[in-house]
VOBA-1610 file (N, C-alpha, C; in pm, whole numbers, padded with zeros to 5 digits, always signed):
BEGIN
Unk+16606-16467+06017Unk+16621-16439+06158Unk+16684-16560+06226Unk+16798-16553+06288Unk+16858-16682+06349Unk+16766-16683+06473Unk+16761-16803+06530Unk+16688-16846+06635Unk+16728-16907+06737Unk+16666-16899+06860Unk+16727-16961+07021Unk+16757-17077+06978Unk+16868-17117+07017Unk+16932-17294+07099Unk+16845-17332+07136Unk+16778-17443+07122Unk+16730-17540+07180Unk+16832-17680+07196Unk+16852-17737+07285Unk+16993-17803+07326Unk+16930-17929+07339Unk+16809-17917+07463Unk+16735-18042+07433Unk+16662-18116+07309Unk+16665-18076+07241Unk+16551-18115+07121Unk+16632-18157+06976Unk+16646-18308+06993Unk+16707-18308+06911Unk+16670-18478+06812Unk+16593-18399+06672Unk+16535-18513+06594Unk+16573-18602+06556Unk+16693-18633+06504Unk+16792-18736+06496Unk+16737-18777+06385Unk+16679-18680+06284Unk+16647-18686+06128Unk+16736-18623+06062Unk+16779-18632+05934Unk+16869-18507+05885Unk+16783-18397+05811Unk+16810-18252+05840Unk+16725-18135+05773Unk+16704-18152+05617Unk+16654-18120+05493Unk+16674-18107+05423Unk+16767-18023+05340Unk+16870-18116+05304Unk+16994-18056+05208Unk+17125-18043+05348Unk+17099-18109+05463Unk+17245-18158+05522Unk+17320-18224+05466Unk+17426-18208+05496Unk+17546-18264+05412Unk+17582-18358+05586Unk+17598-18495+05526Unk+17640-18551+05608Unk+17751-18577+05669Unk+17833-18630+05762Unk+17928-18601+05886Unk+18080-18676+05818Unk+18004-18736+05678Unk+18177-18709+05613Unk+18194-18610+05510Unk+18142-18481+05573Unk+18183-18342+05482Unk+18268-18285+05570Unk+18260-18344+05706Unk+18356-18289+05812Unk+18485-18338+05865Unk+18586-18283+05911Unk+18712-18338+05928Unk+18718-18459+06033Unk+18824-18554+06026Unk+18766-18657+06155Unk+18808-18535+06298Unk+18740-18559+06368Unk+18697-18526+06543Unk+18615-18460+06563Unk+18553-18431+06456Unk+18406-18319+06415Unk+18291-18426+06460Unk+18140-18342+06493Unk+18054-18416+06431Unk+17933-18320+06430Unk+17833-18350+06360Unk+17712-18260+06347Unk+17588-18312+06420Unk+17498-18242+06487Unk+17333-18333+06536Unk+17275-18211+06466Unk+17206-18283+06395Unk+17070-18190+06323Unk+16977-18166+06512Unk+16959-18023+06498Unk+16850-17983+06595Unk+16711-17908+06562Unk+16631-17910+06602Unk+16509-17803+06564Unk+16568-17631+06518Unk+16536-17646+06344Unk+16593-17523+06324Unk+16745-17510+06293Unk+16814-17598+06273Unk+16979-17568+06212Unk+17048-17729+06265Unk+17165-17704+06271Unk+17256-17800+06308Unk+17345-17788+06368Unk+17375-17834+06505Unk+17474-17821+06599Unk+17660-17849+06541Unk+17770-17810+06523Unk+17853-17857+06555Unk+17964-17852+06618Unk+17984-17978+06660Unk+18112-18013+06789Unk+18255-18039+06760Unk+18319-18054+06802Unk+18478-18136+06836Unk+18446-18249+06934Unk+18509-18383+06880Unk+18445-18521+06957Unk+18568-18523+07045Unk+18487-18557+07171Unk+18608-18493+07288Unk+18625-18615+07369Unk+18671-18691+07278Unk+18724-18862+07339Unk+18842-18857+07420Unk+18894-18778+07420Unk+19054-18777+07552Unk+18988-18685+07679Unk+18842-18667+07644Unk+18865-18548+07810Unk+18831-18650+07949Unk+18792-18729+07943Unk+18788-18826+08033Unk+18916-18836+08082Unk+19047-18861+08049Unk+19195-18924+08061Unk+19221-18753+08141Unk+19158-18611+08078Unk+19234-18508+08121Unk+19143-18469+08280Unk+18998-18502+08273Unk+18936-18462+08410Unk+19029-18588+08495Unk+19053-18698+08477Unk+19108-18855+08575Unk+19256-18711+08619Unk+19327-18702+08538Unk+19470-18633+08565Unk+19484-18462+08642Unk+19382-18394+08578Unk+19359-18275+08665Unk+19292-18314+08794Unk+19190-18401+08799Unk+19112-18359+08954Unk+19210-18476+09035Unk+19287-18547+09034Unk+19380-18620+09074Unk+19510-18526+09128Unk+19590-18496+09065Unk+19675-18378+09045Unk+19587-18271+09142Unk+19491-18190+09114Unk+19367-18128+09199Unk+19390-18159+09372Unk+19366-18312+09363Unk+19314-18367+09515Unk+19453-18365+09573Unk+19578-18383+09515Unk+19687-18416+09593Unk+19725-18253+09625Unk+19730-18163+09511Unk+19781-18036+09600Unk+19691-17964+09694Unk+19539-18038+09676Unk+19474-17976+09801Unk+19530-18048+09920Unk+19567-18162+09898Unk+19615-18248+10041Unk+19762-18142+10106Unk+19798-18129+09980Unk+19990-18097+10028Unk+19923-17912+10092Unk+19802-17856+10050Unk+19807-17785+10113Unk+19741-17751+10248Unk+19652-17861+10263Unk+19622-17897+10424Unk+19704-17919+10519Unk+19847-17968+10435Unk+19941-18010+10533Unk+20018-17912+10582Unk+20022-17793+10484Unk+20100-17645+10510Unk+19982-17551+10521Unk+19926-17600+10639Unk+19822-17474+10619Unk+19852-17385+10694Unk+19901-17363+10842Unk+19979-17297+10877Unk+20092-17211+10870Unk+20157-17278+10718Unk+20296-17206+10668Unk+20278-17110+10586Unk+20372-17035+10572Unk+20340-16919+10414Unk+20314-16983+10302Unk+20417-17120+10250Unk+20370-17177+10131Unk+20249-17220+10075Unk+20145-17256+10157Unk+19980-17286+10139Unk+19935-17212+10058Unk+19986-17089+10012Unk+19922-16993+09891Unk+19920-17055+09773Unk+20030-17081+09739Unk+20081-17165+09595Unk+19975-17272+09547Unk+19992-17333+09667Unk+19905-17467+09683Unk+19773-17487+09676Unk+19735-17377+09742Unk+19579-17332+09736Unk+19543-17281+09577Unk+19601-17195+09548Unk+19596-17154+09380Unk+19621-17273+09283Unk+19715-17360+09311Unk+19740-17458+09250Unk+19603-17549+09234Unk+19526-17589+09362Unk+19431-17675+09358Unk+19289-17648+09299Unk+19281-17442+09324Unk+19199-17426+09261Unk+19217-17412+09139Unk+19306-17414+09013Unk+19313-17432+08898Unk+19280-17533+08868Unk+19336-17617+08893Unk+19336-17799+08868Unk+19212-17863+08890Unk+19134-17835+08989Unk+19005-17836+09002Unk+18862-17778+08887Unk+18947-17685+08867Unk+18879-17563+08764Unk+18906-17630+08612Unk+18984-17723+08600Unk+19028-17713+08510Unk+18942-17899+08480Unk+18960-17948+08576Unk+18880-18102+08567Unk+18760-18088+08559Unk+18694-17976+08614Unk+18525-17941+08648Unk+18492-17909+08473Unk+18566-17771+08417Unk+18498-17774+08277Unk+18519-17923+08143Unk+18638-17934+08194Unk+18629-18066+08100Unk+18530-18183+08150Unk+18480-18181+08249Unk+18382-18267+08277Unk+18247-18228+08186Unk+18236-18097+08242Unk+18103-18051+08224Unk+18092-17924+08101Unk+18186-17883+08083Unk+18177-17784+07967Unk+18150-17815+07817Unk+18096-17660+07793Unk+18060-17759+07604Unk+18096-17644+07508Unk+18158-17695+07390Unk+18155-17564+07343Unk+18069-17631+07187Unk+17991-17514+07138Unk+17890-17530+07020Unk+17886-17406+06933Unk+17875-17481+06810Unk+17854-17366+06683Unk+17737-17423+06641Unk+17648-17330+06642Unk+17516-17353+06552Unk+17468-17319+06429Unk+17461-17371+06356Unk+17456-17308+06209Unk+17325-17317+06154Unk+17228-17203+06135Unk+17129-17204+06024Unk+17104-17115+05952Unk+17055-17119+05850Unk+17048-17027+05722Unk+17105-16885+05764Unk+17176-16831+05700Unk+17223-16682+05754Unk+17294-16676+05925Unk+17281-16786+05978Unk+17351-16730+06082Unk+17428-16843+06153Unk+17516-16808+06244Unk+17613-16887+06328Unk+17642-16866+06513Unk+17617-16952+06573Unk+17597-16883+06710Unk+17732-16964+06770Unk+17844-16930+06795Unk+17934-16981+06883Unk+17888-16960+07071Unk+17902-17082+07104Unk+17837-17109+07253Unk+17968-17131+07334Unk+18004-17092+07428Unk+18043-17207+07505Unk+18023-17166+07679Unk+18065-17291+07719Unk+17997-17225+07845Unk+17958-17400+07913Unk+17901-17404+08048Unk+17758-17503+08115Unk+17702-17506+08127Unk+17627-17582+08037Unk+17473-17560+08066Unk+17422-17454+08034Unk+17318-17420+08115Unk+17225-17269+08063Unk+17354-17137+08136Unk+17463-17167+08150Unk+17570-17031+08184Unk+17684-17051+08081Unk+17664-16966+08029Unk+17737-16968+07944Unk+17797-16856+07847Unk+17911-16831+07726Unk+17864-16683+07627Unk+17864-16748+07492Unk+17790-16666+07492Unk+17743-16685+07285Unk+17756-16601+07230Unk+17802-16599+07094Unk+17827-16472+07001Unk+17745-16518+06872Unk+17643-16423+06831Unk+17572-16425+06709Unk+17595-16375+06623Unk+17630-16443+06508Unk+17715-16376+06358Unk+17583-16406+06242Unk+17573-16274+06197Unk+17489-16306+06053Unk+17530-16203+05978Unk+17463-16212+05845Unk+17503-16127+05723Unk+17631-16121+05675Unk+17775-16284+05729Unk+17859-16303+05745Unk+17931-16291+05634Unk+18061-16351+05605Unk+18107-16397+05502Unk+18239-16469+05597Unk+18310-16629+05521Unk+18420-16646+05589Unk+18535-16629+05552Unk+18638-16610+05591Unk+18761-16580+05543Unk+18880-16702+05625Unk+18932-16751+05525Unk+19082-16871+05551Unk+19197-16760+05561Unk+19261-16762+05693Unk+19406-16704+05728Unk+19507-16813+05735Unk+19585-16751+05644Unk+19715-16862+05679Unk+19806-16749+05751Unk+19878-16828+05866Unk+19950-16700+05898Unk+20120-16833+05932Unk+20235-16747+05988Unk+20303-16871+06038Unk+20371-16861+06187Unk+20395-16934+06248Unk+20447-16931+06394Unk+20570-16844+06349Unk+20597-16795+06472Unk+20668-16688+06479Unk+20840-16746+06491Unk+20843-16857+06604Unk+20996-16975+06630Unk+21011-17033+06475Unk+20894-17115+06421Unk+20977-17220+06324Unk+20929-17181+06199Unk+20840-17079+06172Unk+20791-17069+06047Unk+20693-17175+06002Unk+20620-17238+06091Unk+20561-17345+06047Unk+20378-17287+06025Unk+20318-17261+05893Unk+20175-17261+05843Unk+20064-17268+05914Unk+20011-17200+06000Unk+19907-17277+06069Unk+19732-17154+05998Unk+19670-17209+06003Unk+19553-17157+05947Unk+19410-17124+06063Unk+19395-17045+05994Unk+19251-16976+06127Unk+19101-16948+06000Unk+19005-16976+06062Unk+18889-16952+06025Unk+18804-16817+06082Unk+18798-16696+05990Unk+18709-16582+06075Unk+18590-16614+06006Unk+18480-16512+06063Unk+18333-16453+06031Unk+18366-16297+06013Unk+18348-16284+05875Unk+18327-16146+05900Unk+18231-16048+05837Unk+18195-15971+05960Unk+18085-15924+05970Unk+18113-15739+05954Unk+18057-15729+05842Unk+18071-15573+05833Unk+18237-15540+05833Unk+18315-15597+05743Unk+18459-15565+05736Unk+18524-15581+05874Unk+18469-15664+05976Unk+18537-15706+06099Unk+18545-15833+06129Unk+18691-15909+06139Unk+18699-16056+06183Unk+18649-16086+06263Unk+18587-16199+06271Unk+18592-16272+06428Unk+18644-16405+06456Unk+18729-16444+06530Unk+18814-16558+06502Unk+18700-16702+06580Unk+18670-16821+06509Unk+18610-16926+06513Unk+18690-17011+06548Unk+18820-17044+06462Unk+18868-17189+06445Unk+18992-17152+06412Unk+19072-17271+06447Unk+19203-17294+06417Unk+19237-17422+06423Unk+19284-17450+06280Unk+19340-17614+06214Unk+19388-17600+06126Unk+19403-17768+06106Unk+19463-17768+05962Unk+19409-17694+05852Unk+19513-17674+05716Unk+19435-17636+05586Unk+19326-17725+05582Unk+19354-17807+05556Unk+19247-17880+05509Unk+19083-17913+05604Unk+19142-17933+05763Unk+19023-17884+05788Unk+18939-17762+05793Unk+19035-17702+05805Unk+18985-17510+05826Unk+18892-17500+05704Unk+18919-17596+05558Unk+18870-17580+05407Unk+18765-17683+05436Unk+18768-17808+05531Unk+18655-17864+05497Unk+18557-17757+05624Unk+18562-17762+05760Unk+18464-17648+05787Unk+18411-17570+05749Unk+18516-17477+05644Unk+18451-17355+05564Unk+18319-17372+05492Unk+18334-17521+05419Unk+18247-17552+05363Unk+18137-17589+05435Unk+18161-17673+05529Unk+18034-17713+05612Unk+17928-17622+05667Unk+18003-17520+05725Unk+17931-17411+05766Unk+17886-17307+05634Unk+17963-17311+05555Unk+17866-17200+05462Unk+17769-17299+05413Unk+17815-17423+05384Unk+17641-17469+05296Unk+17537-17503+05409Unk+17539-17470+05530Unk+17438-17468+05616Unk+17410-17314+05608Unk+17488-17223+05611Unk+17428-17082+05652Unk+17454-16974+05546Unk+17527-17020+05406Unk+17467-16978+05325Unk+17552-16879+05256Unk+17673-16865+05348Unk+17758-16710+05353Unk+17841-16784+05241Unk+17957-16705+05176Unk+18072-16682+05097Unk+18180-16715+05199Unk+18252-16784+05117Unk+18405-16824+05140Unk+18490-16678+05070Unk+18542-16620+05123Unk+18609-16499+05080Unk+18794-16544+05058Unk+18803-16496+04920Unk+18988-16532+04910Unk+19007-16416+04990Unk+19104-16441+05088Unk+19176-16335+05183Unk+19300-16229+05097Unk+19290-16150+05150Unk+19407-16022+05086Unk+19534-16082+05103Unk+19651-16051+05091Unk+19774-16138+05184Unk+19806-16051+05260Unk+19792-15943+05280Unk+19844-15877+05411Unk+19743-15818+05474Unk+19607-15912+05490Unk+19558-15846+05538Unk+19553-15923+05675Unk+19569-15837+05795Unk+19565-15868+05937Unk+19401-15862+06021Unk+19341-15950+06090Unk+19257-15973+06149Unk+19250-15888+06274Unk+19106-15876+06316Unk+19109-15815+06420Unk+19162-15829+06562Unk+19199-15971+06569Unk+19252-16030+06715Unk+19343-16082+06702Unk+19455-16039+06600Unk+19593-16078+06559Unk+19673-16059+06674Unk+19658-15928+06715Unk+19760-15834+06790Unk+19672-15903+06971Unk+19599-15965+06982Unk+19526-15985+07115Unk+19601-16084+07143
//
């Protein structure tokens, strides 16, 4: 039975039979929590992107105080609320995969608002597929559940292969060799 997030609670022991944080690609990292193991993307540039959006943010709210009277203030107004929107989650947003025995909970969201998707009885599958302009390889990680993808990740081979691993030897599932033509469910999305 996979079990609630607990977000606060966190032992800073490793579970028995974790594989430690160089099984993972560099910008990864894992916190053992009550009941499974959290993991992240280490998000060392979002500081530089909230400084540049809510900056960028404050000036087109200015330029649109100054046209507030004119027709153009629309632009401006939309403009500031993106940019704003966009400094606020990188401040405060999180995104989390939780992994314990049999199951995987993708989070993301603030705080207690947020969406989560609960995957068990999984298996994972490596897509290589290629850009459509240069032909260039890029690889995706599904869950799939009952002969249906669900798309997780997208990286390198090699990380997409070291995740695969990380997450199945926490939760237990099969690495599945993919068909070659076989197409995912959110290909066409």
């Amino acid at each position: 039975m996979c079990c609630a997030i607990r977000y606060e609670q966190n032992t800073g022991m490793p579970l028995k039979g974790e594989s430690d944080q160089s099984d993972l690609p560099s910008g990864w990292r894992s916190d053992a929590v009550a009941g499974g193991v959290d993991l992240r993307v280490v998000s060392s540039g979002r500081r530089y992107i909230v400084a540049v959006a809510g900056i960028l943010g404050i000036l087109a709210g200015l330029r649109a105080i100054v046209q507030w009277k004119s027709a153009a203030v629309k632009p401006w107004l939309i403009l500031t609320v993106i940019l704003i929107a966009v400094a606020l989650w990188c401040a405060v947003g999180d995104e989390v995969w939780h992994l314990e025995r049999n199951c995987l909970v993708h989070r993301t969201g603030v705080r207690i608002w947020g969406f989560s998707r609960r995957y068990q009885n999984a298996s994972l599958d490596i897509i290589q597929r290629f850009s459509t302009k240069w032909g260039i390889p890029y690889y995706r990680l599904y869950a799939v559940v009952n002969e249906n993808s669900f798309f997780l990740v997208e990286r390198s081979e090699q990380d997409v292969l070291q995740l695969a691993k990380f997450i199945s030897h926490h939760t237990g599932w099969q690495i599945r060799i993919p068909t070659p033509n076989h197409i995912p469910d959110d290909f066409f999305q």
